[in-house]
N, C-alpha and C positions, 0 to 999 in steps of 0.2 A: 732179520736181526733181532736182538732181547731188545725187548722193550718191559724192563722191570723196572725202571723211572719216569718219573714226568720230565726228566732230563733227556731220557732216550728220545724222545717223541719228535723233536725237529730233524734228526738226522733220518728217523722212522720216512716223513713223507717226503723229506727230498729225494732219499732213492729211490721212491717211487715217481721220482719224478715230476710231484705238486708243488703246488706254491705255499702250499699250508691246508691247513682245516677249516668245512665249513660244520658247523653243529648248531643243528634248528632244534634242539631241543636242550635250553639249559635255561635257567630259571633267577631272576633276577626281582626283588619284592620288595614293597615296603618295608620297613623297618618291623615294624612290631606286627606284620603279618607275619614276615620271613621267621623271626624267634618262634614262632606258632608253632610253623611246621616243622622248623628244626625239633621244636621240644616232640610233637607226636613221633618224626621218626626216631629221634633219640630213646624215647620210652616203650614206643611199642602199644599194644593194649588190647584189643580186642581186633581189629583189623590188622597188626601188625606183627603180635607175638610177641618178642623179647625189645624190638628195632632193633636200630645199629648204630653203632658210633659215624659220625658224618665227619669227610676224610676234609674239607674244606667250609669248615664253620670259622671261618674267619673275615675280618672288615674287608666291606665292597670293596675298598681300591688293592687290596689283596690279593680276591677272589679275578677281576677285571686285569691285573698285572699277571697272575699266573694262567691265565687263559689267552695272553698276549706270549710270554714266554713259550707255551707250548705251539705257538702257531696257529691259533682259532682267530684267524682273518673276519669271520662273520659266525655272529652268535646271537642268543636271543634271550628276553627277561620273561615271554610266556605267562603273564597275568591270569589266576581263572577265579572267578564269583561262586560262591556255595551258598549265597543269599541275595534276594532285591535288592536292590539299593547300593551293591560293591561296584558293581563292574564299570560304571563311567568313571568315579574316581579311581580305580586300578589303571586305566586306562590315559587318564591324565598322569600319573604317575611315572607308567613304563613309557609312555612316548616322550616325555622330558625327561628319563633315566637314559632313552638311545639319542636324546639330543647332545647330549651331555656326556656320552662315551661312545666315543667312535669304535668302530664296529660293532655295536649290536644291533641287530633291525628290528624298526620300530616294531612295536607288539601290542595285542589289543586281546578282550576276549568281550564277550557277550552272555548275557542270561534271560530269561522268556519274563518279561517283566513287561507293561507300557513304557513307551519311548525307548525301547528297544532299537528299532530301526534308527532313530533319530541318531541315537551317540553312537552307533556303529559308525553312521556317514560322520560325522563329526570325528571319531577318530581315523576313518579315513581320508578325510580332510585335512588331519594332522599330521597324514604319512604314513600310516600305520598299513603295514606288507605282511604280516604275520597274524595269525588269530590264534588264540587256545579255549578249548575246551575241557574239562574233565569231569563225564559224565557221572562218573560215581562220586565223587567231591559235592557235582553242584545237585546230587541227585533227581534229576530232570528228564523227561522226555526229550531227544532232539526234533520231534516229531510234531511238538506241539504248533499251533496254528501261527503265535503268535512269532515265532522264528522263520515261517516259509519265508517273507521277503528277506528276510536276510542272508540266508541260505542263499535265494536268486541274486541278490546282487551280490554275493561274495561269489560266486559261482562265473557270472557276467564278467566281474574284474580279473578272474581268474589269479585268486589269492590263495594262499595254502594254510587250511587249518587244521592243527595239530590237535588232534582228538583222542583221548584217552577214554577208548570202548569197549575195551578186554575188562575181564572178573577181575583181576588182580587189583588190591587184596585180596577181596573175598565178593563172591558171585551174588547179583543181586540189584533189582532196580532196574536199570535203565542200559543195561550193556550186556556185551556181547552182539554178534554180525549183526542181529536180526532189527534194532533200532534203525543204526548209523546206518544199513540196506535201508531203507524204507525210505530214509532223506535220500541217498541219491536215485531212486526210484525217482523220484520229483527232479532232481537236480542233478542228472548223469555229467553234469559238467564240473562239478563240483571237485578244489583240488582239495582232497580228504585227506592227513595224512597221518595214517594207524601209529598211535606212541605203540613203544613196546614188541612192536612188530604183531602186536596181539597176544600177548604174552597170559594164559596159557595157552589161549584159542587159534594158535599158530596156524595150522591149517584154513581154519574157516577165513581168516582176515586175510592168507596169501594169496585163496582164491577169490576172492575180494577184489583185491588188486591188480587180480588176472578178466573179471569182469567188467573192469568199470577203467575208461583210459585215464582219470588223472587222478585215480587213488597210489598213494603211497606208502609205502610204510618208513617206522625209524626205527633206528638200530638199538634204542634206548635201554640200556642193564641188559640184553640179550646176548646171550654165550657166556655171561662173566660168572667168576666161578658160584658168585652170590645166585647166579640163577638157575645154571645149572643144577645146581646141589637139591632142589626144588621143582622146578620149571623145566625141566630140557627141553631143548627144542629139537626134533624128532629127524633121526638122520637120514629115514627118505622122504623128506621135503629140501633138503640141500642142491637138488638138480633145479628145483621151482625158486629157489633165493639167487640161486645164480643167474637166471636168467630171468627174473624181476630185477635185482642188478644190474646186470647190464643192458637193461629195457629203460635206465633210467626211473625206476618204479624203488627203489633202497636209498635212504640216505642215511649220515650220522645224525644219531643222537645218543646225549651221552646223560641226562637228569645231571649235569653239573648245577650246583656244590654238594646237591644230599646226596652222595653216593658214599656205599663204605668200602670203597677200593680208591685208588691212583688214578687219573684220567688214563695214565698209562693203558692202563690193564683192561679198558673197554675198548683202548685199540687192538691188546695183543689179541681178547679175546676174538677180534675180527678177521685175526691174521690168521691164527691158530686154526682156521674153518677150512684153510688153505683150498679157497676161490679163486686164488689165481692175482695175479696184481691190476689186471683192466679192470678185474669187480673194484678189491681195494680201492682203487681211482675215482672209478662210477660212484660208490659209497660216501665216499671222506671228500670228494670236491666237485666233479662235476655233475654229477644228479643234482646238488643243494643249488649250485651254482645256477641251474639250469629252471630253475625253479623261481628264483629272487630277482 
């Protein structure tokens, strides 16, 4: 069926059969961080190019109403530090943002700093089921010493952290396969889960996923025409996304609010791959489900 509205979108997953949408990748911030980033992807610049108009820059209980309206039963605010000294208040922050808004799951992130371990268990202690990472952001080694235990006890709890380890923007630092391999070399138990699907490095991050049992990837801006037009993602790897799919190894995400398209249209572009509706299913509910 069209899905050329954020209207279309509940009658989208009922006939497929779900109860709704789960989306582990969408992003919820303080106040005057959140303006930050809007303003960088708004402008563009030297990692971004022109940017883009962001289709959902509007107040929180807007953004939290029309991600209720489409059906996103379980979501998430994704904190991540690009300096010492952010990530425990980030973290006080988004874990009384999901105390405070039913359905989004607590969320936390971490940076290589002292007392590192310490606010992790502390935000685990608060609830916090989700972790982010983004290693070009926080421009960091995931490798470095001071992250091993934390890596082991998020690995032990078997929690899922959404890690941003693809070039994209632009190559350089700390990412691509050969980092975020090296951490689970250490910590094969580790639930890892690739933003972006690896977006340009598609290949190397599916086989990734095909190595290690509880790496995952997200759906995140992949297929949508914004990516395609740049990015494609390469059409003999579609037999390896289908059956990382239906392995439970695919889930949604969708970089809700800074996207310059419709939440719509990072479903259609899911549809449009025509994998069949048990992938759809696998994807958009129970892979995430199965996870949290």
């Amino acid at each position: 069926m069209a899905l050329e509205h954020d209207s279309d979108v509940p009658a989208w997953w009922a006939a497929l059969g779900l109860p709704g949408l789960i989306d582990l990748h969408t992003h919820f911030l303080p106040e005057r961080m959140e303006r930050r980033v809007w303003h960088h992807f708004r402008h563009g610049g030297p990692l971004m190019g022109d940017g883009w108009k962001i289709t959902y820059e509007w107040p929180v209980a807007d953004r939290v109403a029309r991600l209720r309206e489409l059906g996103v039963r379980t979501f998430t605010a994704l904190p991540y530090a690009h300096r010492p000294g952010m990530a425990a208040d980030l973290n006080a922050w988004t874990l009384d943002f999901a105390r405070r808004t039913p359905g989004c799951l607590p969320s936390a992130t971490f940076y290589p700093e002292p007392g590192v371990l310490d606010y992790v268990r502390e935000a685990l202690d608060a609830g916090a089921r989700i972790f982010k990472l983004h290693l070009q952001v926080g421009g960091f080694d995931p490798r470095v010493p001071e992250l091993d235990p934390v890596w082991a006890e998020l690995a032990e709890r078997g929690l899922p952290i959404v890690v941003h380890a693809s070039s994209v923007p632009v190559p350089g630092g700390y990412v691509g396969v050969e980092p975020i391999e090296r951490v689970l070399r250490r910590h094969p138990a580790s639930r890892v889960v690739i933003a972006h699907l690896g977006m340009p490095e598609y290949g190397d991050f599916l086989a990734l996923a095909e190595r290690y049992p509880r790496v995952v990837l997200d759906t995140t801006m992949t297929f949508t025409d914004f990516a395609e037009l740049g990015m494609p993602f390469p059409a003999a790897l579609r037999p390896a996304l289908l059956e990382l799919g239906l392995a439970g190894k695919v889930v949604l995400g969708s970089d809700f609010p800074t996207i310059p398209h419709p939440y719509a249209h990072q479903l259609q572009a899911l549809d449009r791959l025509d994998l069949g509706d048990a992938w759809l299913r696998a994807v958009c509910w129970h892979n995430g489900a199965a996870m949290i």
